[in-house]
Kinemage of the C-alpha trace (Angstrom):
@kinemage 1
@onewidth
@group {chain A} dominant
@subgroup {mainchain}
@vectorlist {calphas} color= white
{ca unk a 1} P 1.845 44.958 21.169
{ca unk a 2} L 0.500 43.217 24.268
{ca unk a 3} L -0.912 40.323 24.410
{ca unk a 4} L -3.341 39.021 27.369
{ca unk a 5} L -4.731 36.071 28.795
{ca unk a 6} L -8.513 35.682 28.784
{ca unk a 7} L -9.373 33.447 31.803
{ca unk a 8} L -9.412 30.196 30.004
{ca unk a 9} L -6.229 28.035 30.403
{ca unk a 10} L -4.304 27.534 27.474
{ca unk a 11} L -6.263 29.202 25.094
{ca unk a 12} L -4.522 32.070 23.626
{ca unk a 13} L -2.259 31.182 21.077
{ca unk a 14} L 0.733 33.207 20.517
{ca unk a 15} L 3.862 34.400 18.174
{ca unk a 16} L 6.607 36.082 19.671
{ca unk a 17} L 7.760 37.295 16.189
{ca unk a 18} L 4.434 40.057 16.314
{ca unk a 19} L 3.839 40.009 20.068
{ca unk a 20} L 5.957 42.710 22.324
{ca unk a 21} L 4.495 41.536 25.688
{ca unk a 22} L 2.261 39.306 27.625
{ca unk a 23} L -0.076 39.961 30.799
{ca unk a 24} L -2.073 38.104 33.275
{ca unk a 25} L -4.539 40.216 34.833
{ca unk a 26} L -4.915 38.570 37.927
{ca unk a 27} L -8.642 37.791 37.029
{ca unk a 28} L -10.011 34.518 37.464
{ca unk a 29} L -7.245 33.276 38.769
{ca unk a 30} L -5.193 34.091 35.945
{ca unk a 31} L -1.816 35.228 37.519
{ca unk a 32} L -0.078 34.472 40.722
{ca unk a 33} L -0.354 35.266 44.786
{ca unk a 34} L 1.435 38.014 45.622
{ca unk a 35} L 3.548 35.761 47.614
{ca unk a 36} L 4.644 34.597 44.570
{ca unk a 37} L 5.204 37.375 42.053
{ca unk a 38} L 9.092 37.300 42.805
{ca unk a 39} L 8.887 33.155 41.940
{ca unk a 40} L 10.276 32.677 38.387
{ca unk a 41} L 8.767 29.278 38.740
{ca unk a 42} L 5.393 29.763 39.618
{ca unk a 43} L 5.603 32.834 36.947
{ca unk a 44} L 6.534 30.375 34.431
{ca unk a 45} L 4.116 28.321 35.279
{ca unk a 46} L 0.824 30.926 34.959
{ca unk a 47} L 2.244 31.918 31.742
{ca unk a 48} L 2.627 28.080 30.169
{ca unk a 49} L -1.182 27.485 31.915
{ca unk a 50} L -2.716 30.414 29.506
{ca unk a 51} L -0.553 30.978 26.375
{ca unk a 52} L 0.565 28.584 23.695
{ca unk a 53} L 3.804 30.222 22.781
{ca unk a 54} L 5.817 30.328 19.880
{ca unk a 55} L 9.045 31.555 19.913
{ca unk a 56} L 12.948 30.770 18.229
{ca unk a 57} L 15.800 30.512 20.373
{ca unk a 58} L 17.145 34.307 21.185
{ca unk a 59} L 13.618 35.884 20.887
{ca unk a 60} L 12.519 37.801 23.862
{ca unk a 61} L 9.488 39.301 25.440
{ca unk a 62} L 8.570 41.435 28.422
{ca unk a 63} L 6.237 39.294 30.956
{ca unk a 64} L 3.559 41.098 33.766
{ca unk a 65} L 1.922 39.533 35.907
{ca unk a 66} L -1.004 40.903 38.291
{ca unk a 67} L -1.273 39.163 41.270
{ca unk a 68} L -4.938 37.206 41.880
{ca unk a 69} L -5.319 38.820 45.752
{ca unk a 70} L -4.448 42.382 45.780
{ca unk a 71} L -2.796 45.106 43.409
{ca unk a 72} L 0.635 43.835 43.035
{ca unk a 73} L 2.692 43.386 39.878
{ca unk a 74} L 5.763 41.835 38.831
{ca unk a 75} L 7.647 42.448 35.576
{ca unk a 76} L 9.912 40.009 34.124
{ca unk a 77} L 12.089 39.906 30.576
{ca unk a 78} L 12.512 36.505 28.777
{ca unk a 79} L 14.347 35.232 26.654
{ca unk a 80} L 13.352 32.123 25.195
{ca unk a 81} L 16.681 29.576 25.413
{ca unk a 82} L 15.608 26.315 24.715
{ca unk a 83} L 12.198 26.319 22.570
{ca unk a 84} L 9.044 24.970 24.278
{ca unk a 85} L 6.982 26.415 27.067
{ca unk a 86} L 8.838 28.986 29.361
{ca unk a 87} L 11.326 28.061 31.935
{ca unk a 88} L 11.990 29.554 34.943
{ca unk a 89} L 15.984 29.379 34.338
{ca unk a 90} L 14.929 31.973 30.993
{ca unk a 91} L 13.140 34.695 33.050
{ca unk a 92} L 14.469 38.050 34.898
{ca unk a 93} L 12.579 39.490 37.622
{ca unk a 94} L 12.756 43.276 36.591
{ca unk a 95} L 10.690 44.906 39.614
{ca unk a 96} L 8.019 43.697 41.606
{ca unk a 97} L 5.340 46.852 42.456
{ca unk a 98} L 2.142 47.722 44.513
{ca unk a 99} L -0.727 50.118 42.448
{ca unk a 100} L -4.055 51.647 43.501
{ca unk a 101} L -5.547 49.446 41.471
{ca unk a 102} L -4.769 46.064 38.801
{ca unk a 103} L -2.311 47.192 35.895
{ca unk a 104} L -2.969 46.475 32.396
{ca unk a 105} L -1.666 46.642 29.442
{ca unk a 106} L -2.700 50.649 28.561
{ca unk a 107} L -0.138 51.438 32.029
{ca unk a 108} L 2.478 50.771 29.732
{ca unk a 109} L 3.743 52.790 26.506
{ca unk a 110} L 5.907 50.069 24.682
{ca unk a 111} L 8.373 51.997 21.988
């Protein structure tokens, strides 16, 4: 199960014990240049901005990220290492990729 940001910082609140995923949709500047979809730090960053996160030590999560100027993606894992907001020393850049058009959360089949 995804869940996504809504354009309002810090507003969606969130459990990683019942949540798969997260996305930023690169919509009001909810996301990242595409400059920076490779930086685990400005990643870490977007995602702290829009979700209040909940997760134990050893839980993990899959993390995309639309860029906010073009139709770019990056796709990280984390693995949440030290409680708190996300860290850029807890994320793995797993690809970064260029669409037709903005990915969401229906691009991906999660099993």
């Amino acid at each position: 199960q995804f869940a996504s940001g809504n354009g309002v910082a810090g507003a969606v609140t969130v459990n990683l014990a019942t949540i798969e995923a997260l996305m930023l949709t690169g919509a009001n500047g909810e996301g990242v240049t595409t400059a920076n979809l490779g930086s685990a730090a400005a990643v870490a960053a977007a995602f702290n901005a829009e979700f209040a996160i909940t997760a134990a030590d050893g839980e993990f999560t899959m993390l995309v990220v639309n860029d906010t100027n073009g139709n770019s993606f990056s796709v990280w894992d984390w693995a949440q290492a030290g409680g708190g907001e996300t860290a850029a020393g807890e994320l793995l850049l797993l690809g970064i990729f260029t669409g037709n058009a903005t990915v969401t959360t229906a691009s991906f089949d999660l099993v």
